[in-house]
Structures are given as structure tokens and as C-alpha cells.
C-alpha positions as a printed NumPy array, in Angstrom:
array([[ 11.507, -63.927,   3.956],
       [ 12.794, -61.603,   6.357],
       [ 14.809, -59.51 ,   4.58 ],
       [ 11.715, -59.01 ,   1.876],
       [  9.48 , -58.018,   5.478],
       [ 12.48 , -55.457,   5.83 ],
       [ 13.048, -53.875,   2.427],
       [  8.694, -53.482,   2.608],
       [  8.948, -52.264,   5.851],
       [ 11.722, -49.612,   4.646],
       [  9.883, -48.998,   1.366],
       [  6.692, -47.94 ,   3.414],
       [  8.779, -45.702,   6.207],
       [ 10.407, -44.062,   3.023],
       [  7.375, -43.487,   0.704],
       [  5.67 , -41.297,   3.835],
       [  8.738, -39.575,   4.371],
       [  9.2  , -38.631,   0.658],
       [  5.082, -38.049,   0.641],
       [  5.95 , -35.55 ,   3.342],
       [  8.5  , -33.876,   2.019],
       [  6.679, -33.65 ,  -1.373],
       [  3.323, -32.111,   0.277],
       [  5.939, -29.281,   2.277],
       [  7.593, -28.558,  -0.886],
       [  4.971, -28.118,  -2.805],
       [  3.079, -26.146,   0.431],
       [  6.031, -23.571,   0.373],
       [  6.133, -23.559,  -3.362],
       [  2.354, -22.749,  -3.363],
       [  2.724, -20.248,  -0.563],
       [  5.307, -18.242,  -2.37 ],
       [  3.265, -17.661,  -5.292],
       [  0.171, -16.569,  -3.068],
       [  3.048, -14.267,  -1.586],
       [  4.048, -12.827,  -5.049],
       [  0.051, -12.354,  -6.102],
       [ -0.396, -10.314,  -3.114],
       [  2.735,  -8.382,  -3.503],
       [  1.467,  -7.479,  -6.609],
       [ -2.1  ,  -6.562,  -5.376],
       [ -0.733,  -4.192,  -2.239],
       [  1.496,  -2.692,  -5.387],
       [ -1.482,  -2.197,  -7.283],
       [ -3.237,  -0.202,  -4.218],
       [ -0.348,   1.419,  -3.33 ],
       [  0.011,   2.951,  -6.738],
       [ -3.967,   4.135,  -6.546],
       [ -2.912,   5.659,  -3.358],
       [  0.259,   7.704,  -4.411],
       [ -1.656,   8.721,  -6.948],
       [ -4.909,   9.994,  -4.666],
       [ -2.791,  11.615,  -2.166],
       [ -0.661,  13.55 ,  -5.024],
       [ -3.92 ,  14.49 ,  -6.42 ],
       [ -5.537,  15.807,  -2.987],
       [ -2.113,  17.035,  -2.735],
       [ -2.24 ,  18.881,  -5.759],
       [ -5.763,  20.348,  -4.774],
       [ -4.948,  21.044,  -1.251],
       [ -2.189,  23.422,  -2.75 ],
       [ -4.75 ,  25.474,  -5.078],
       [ -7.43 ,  26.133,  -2.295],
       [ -4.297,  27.295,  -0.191],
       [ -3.03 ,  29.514,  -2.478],
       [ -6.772,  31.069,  -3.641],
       [ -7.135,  31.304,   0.116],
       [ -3.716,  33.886,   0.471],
       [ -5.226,  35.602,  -2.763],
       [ -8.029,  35.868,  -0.547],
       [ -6.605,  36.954,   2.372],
       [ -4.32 ,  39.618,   0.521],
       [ -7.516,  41.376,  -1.202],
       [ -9.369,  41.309,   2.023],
       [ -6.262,  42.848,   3.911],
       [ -6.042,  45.667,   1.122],
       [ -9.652,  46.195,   1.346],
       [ -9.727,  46.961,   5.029],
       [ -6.79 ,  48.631,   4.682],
       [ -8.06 ,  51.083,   2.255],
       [-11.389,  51.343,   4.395],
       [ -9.25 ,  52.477,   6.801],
       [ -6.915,  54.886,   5.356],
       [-11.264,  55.772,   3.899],
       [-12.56 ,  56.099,   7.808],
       [ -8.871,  58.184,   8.602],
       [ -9.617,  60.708,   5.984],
       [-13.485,  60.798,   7.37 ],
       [-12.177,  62.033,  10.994]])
């Protein structure tokens, strides 16, 4: 009768041990999928982004360059008012 106490005894230390073990594999298991989802969601973003900031990029560059345009036809304008106010004197 002892031995049987034993070998329960055994069997019950062993089936929490191997419950634990199951529940932390499946726990790391589980948290590397969440992992992989929400790699895939910041991807997702991140791709959104690149593609907003190229596109303000993009705009950014336009408005700069209408801006010189600008600044060129304003310079040649003064510059002909003054060569305009030189002849004047």
C-alpha cells in the first residue's frame, strides 16, 4: 500500500508540473502570435506613414520651387523698376 501512496503521490507532483509547463508553453506560444499581429499592424502604419511624408514631401518641394519662381519675377521686377527710377533721375 505504500508504494501505490507513492506512485499517486508522484503522479499528482508530475501532472502540476506538466500542467505548468503546458500553460507556459502555450502562454509563449500565444504571446508570439500577438507579437507577429502587431508586427504586422506597426507595418501597416508605417507604410501609411512613408507614404504621407513622401507625399507632403512631394508637395513641400512644389510650393518651394513656385516660391523661387516667385522670388525670381519679383527680383526682376524691382530690378527693372529700378533701372525705370535710374533713367527717371
Amino acid at each position: 500500500m505504500n508504494m501505490d501512496t507513492d506512485l499517486i503521490g508522484t503522479l499528482a507532483d508530475l501532472g502540476g508540473t506538466l500542467a505548468s509547463l503546458g500553460f507556459a508553453g502555450w502562454l509563449i506560444i500565444h504571446l508570439l502570435r500577438l507579437q507577429t499581429t502587431e508586427r504586422a499592424d506597426w507595418m501597416a502604419k508605417d507604410t501609411d506613414n512613408d507614404k504621407a511624408l513622401q507625399d507632403l514631401i512631394g508637395k513641400t518641394n512644389e510650393r518651394s520651387s513656385k516660391m523661387e519662381e516667385s522670388v525670381t519675377l519679383l527680383t526682376e521686377v524691382l530690378r527693372r523698376f529700378e533701372t525705370k527710377l535710374d533713367t527717371i533721375k
